[in-house]
C-alpha positions in Angstrom: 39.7 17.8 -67.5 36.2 17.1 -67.6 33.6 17.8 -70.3 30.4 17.3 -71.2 27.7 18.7 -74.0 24.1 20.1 -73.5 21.9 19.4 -76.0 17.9 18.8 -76.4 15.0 17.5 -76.9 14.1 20.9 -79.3 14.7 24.4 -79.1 13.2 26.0 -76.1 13.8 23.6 -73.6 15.9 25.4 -71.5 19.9 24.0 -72.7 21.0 27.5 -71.7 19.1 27.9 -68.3 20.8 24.0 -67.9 24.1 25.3 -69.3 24.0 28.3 -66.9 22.8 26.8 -63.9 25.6 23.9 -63.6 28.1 26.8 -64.4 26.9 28.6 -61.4 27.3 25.4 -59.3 30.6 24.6 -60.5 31.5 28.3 -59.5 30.0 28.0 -56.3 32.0 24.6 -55.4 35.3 26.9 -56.4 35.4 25.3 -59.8 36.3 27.9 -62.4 33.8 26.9 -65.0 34.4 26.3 -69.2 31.1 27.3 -71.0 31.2 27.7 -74.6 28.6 27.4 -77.4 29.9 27.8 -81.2 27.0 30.0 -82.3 24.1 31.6 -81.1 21.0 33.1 -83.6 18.0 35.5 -82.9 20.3 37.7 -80.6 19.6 41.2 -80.3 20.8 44.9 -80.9 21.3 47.7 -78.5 21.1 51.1 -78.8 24.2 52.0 -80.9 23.8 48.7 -82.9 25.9 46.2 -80.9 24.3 42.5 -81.6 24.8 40.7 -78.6 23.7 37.4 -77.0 21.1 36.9 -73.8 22.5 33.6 -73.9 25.8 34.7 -73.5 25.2 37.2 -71.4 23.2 34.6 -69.1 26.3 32.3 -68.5 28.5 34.9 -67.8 26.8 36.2 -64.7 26.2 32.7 -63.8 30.1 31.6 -64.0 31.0 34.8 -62.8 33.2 36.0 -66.0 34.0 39.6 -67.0 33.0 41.3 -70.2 36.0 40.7 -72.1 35.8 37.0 -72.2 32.2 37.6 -73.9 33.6 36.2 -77.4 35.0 33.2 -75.0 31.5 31.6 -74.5 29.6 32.5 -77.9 32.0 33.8 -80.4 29.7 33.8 -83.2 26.2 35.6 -83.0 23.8 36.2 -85.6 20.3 38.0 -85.6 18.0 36.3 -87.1 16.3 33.6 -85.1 16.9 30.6 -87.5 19.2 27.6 -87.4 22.8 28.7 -87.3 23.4 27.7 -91.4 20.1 29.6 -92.7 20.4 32.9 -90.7 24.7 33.0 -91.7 23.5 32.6 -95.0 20.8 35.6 -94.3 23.6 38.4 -93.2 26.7 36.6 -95.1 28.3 34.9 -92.3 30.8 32.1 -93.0 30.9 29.6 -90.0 33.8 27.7 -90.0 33.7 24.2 -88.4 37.2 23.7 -87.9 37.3 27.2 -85.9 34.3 26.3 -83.5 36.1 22.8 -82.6 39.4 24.6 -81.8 37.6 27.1 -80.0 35.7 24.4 -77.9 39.5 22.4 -77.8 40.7 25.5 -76.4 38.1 25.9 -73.8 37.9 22.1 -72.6 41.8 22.4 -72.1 41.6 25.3 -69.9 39.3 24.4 -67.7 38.9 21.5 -64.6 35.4 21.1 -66.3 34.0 22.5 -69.2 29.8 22.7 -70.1 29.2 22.6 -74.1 25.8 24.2 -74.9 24.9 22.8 -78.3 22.0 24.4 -80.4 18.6 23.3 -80.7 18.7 19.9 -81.2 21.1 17.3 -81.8 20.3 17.3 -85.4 19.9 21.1 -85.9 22.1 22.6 -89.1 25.4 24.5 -87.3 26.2 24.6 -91.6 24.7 22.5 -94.0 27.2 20.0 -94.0 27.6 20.0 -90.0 25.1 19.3 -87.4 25.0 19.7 -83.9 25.6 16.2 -83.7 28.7 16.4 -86.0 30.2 19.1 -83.4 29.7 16.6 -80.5 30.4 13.8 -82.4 34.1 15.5 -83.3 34.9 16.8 -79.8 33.9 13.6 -78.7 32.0 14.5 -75.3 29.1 12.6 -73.8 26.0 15.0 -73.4 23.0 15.3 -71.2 19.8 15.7 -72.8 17.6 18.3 -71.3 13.6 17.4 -71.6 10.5 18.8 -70.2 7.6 17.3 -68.7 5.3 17.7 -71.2 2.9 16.1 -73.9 5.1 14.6 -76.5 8.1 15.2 -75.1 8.8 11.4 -74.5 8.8 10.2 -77.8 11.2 13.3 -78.4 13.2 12.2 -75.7 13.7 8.9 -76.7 14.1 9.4 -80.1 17.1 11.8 -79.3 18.7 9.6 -76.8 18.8 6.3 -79.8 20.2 8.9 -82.8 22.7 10.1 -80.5 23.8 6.7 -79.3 23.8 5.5 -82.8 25.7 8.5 -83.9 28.2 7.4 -81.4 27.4 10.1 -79.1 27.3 8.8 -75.2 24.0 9.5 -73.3 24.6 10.8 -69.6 21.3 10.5 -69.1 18.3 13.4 -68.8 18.2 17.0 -67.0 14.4 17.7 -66.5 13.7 21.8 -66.4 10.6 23.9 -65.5 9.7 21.0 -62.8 6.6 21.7 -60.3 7.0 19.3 -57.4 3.9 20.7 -55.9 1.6 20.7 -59.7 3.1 17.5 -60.8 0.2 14.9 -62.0 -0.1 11.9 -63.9 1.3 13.1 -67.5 4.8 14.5 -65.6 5.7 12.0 -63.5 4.7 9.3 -66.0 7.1 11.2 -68.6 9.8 10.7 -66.1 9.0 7.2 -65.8 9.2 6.2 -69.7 12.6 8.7 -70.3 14.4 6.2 -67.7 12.2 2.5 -68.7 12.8 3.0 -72.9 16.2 4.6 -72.9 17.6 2.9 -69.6 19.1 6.1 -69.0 18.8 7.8 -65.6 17.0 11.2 -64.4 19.8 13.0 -63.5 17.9 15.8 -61.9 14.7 18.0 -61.6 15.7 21.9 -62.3 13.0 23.8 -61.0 10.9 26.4 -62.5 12.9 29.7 -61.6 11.6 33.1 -61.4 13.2 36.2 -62.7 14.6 37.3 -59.4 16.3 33.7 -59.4 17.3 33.5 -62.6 19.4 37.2 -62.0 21.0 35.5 -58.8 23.5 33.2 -59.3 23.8 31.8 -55.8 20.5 30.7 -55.7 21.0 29.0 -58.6 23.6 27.0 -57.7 22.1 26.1 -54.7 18.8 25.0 -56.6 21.2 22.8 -58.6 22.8 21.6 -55.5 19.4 20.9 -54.1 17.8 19.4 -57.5 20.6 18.2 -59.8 22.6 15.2 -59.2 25.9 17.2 -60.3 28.5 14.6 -58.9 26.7 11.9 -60.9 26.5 14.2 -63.9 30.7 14.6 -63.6 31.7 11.2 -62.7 29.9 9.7 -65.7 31.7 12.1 -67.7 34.8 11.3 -66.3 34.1 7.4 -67.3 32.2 8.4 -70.9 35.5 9.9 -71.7 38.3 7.2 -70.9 
């Protein structure tokens, strides 16, 4: 069993277009795919009232699961767009820790390989008293951190990569999303130079920029991903994090 966790440079950088994308490629390879994320804020209601997640429902086109294993992926979902342990206080939600590691437990023990999404970033609030990090930290996975090429987002980058490694959290190494081979100038290519020369971690792929009809087409994700992402390198140092 292999797994690994998604986490972040910040919120917005695409861990669940990441998270969705390597599901889809796993599928694709005939890998039935674990995806699970403990919690999920600033989902939505549908006619009728039914709160659901975009997130949720994102993954589950791209590993190919039914509606019934919805609560499998993102058990927990809450409305308003906050950090998990602000908007359960909001609508009088108690998270339970313990619950969202036996869930994840559950998931990683069913599956040939599992993908973790976390939520925001490694130090975002799941509760006051657990962080994103502590969730990792406790299931002990190694996680990819996914960055864009942008202003800033190197000293983000690297920041993230030394707090998890101090936390004892192994770094895979970085999954770049929203790249432009054809606009790429001096400020993204130079960010992909200082992730790998200050952390010594490796690029570990180049997701491109997907358009809507892409993103609602699984296949072609997983061929992007086959085409962009080093997945074998992803899942053998996963394999070698974990023993």
């Amino acid at each position: 069993m292999t797994a690994f966790g998604i986490t972040a440079t910040d919120t917005e950088m695409g861990k669940t277009v990441v998270t969705g994308a390597l599901a889809a490629a796993l599928r694709y390879r005939g890998i039935v795919p674990g995806i699970y994320k403990p919690v999920a804020s600033g989902c939505i209601r549908k006619e009728g009232g039914t709160l659901i997640s975009t997130d949720a429902e994102f993954q589950m086109k791209c590993a190919g699961y039914p509606e019934e294993q919805r609560l499998d992926v993102i058990p927990v979902v809450l409305e308003p767009a906050l950090a998990p342990a602000e908007a359960s206080k909001l609508v009088g939600v108690h998270l339970d820790p313990d619950n969202m590691l036996r869930l994840a437990r559950k998931c990683i023990a069913s599956h040939k390989v599992t993908v973790l999404e976390g939520i925001g970033g490694i130090t975002a609030p799941i509760t006051d008293d657990f962080l994103v990090k502590d969730y990792f930290k406790a299931l002990g996975v190694p996680v990819v951190i996914v960055v864009k090429p942008i202003l800033g987002n190197v000293n983000h980058a690297v920041l993230t990569a030394f707090y998890c490694q101090q936390m004892g959290i192994p770094v895979l190494g970085f999954l770049v999303n929203g790249w432009d081979e054809a606009k790429a100038g001096d400020l993204e290519k130079s960010n992909l130079y200082y992730y790998e020369k200050l952390t010594g971690l490796p690029i570990l792929g180049k997701l491109p920029q997907m358009t809507e009809a892409q993103l609602d087409n699984p296949e072609e994700i997983a061929k992007l991903v086959e085409q962009n992402v080093q997945l074998d390198r992803i899942l053998e140092l996963a394999d070698k994090a974990a023993k």
